[in-house]
C-alpha positions, 0 to 999 in steps of 0.5 A: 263123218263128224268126230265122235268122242266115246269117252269125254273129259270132265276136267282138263290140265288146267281146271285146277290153276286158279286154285293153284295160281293163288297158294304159289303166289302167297308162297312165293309172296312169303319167301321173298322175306322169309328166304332160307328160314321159310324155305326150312319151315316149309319143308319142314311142314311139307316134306317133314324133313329137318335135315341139311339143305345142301347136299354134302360131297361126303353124303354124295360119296356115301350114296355111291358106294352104297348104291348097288351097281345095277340101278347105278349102271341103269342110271348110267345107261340112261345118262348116255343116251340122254348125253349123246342126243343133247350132243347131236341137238347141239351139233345139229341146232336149227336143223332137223336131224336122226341120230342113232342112239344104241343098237335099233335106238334112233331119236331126232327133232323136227323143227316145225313153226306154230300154227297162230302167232299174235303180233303186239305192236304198241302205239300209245305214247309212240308209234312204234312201227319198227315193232310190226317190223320185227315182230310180223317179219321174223314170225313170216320168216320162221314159217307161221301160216296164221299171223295176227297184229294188234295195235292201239286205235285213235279216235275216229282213225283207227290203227295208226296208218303207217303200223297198218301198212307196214303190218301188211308189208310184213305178212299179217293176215289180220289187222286188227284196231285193239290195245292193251290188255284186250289185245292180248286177249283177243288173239290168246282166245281167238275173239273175232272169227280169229284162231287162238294165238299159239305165241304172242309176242311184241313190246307193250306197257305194264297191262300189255306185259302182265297180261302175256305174264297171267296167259303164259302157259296157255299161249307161249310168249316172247319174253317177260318185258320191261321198261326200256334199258340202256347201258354204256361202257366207255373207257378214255377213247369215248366221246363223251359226247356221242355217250350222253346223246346215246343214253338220252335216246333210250331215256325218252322211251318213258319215265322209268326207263334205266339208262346206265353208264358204266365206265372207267374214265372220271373225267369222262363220266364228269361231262356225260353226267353235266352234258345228259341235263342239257340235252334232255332240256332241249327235247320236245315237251312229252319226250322231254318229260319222259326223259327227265324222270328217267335220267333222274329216277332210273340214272345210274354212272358207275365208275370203275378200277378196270375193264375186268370190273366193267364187264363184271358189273355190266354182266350182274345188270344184263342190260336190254341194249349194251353199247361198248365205246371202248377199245378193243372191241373184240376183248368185250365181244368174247368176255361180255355173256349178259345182254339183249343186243349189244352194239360195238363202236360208237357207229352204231347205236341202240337207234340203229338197231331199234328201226332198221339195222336188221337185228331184233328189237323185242328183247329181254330187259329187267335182267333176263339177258342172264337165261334169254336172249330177244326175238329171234326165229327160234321162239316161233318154231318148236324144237319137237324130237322123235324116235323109232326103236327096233325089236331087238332094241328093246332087249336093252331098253326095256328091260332097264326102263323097267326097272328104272321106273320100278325104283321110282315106284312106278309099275304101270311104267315098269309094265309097258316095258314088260308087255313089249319084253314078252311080245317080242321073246325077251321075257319069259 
């Protein structure tokens, strides 16, 4: 029989966000001037408080000896749990697992892959068939049952043939002849008998990337994409050569695509920085453009006193694509923690990476390498926890997540740790 709805919603989670969406973006429009001062002012205004920002040791060391030692000692409990299930989360990271908390306390994960996954793959200025292969590939991997693929149509042609064929390839069940911004809204509202996106992922342009920017929330997404970026390390062992062919290779990718070189070998900055001219002039019309405005607009060479320095400013930048040409490639694999993809030795190149190496090329630009990493299985498979309790665990658990909930002023929580206290004999 069909499903009855006895009682039905009038609003939903997300009946308020427009509303929502335009105050937090004046705020946040705001502060980026205002900064500390505003931060003060708006709390003053919101929270009618006047007092320090940052919490002092001294007021921290004043909370916990005036703190009564039962909602310490709750607080802790808590703690230790939480604690011991991020420590098996961690042992345990890409499998699904149970572990037993306390006494009849047991929680777990499941990893399980969405439903619909949205594969985006560009092919406005390029055709960027590597990008069906990244995305389709690593979503069939991951175990999505649903993938669909968009990508732009020429006149009278449609899709460009090879992205049709390798989106096949890959395991797309829909292909459709779609770009831009429709696009993405095509596959996050299900449009043409398609079910709605669960995750969108793939490259795109400033539409592409502020549309899955506006949906985030509604459908997940792979990350907050950018123009192309590339940066070389290179100490007196590179060829300076092989560098300015390498930072031209990323600059075709358009106009504002940031190529950077930092390094600590003058001489060898001297002739990348006469060489990358050179060898931009000598490209084809359109990606010679592209690679001049870059070069020109978004170029950067950085000289620096040590390989200590290198690394710190290559870390502040978080490039998309890091190439190491230096010695010792081992000491920056273990000291270099902010990047997209790095690439080690001057046999490969972010080119190889980009088509056909094996890594993922969708990946975080703009200096998100500090919290993501690229596309990866992971982003389409949530990481879901569970757990199951015995009667007799309650005795401790309930009771504690009661009066943890009553000091935040919480009763109905508080209550359905009483009702189970009484249920089973521990409250009279």
């Amino acid at each position: 029989m069909p499903i009855e709805y006895l009682k039905k919603a009038k609003k939903t989670s997300s009946t308020d966000d427009l509303k929502t969406r335009e105050i937090v973006e004046n705020i946040l429009k705001n502060l980026e001037t205002s900064k500390e001062d505003g931060c003060i002012e708006l709390t003053k205004k919101f929270d009618k408080y006047e007092g320090e920002i940052i919490v002092s040791k001294e007021k921290i060391e004043d909370i916990k000896k005036k703190l009564d030692q039962k909602t310490k000692d709750d607080v802790k409990f808590s703690y230790e749990r939480v604690r011991k299930f991020a420590e098996a989360q961690l042992k345990n990271y890409g499998n699904n697992f149970e572990v037993e908390l306390s006494k009849g306390l047991y929680a777990g994960q499941s990893l399980i892959p969405v439903n619909t996954a949205g594969c985006y793959v560009p092919a406005g200025r390029y055709a960027h068939i590597a990008s069906a292969v990244m995305s389709i590939t690593t979503a069939k991997v991951a175990g999505v049952k649903n993938i669909i693929s968009c990508s732009s149509p020429k006149p009278n042609v449609g899709a460009h043939p090879t992205i049709i064929y390798t989106a096949d390839l890959c395991g797309a069940d829909v292909i459709l002849n779609l770009g831009g911004v429709q696009a993405i809204a095509a596959m996050a509202y299900g449009f043409f008998g398609n079910a709605p996106a669960d995750i969108l992922v793939g490259p795109g342009n400033q539409y592409v990337a502020e549309a899955k920017r506006i949906l985030f929330g509604k459908v997940g997404i792979d990350l907050f994409a950018g123009p192309t970026e590339i940066a070389i390390i290179a100490d007196k062992s590179a060829d300076p050569e092989i560098v300015a062919y390498d930072l031209v290779g990323q600059a075709e990718h358009g106009y504002n695509s940031p190529a950077w070189l930092i390094t600590t070998d003058k001489s060898l900055a001297e002739v990348v920085i006469q060489k990358v001219p050179e060898l931009i002039k000598d490209l084809p019309e359109f990606p010679k453009s592209n690679a001049e405005a870059a070069w020109r607009d978004y170029g950067e060479v950085i000289l620096c006193e040590n390989k200590e320095e290198m690394a710190k400013i290559s870390d502040e930048y978080a490039p998309e694509h890091l190439e190491v040409h230096t010695e010792n490639l081992d000491w920056w694999l273990k000291r270099l923690k902010n990047y997209g993809s790095l690439f080690l030795g001057e046999e490969t190149t972010v080119a190889y990476g980009d088509k056909c190496s094996g890594t993922n090329h969708i990946l975080p630009t703009k200096g998100a390498g500090r919290y993501t990493g690229g596309l990866f299985v992971g982003k389409f498979i949530k990481t879901l926890s569970f757990q199951r309790m015995t009667k007799e665990s309650t005795e401790l658990v309930g009771a504690a997540a009661a009066r943890l909930s009553r000091y935040e002023g919480m009763e109905a929580h508080a209550r359905t740790g009483d009702i189970r206290l009484k249920k089973y004999g521990y409250l009279k």
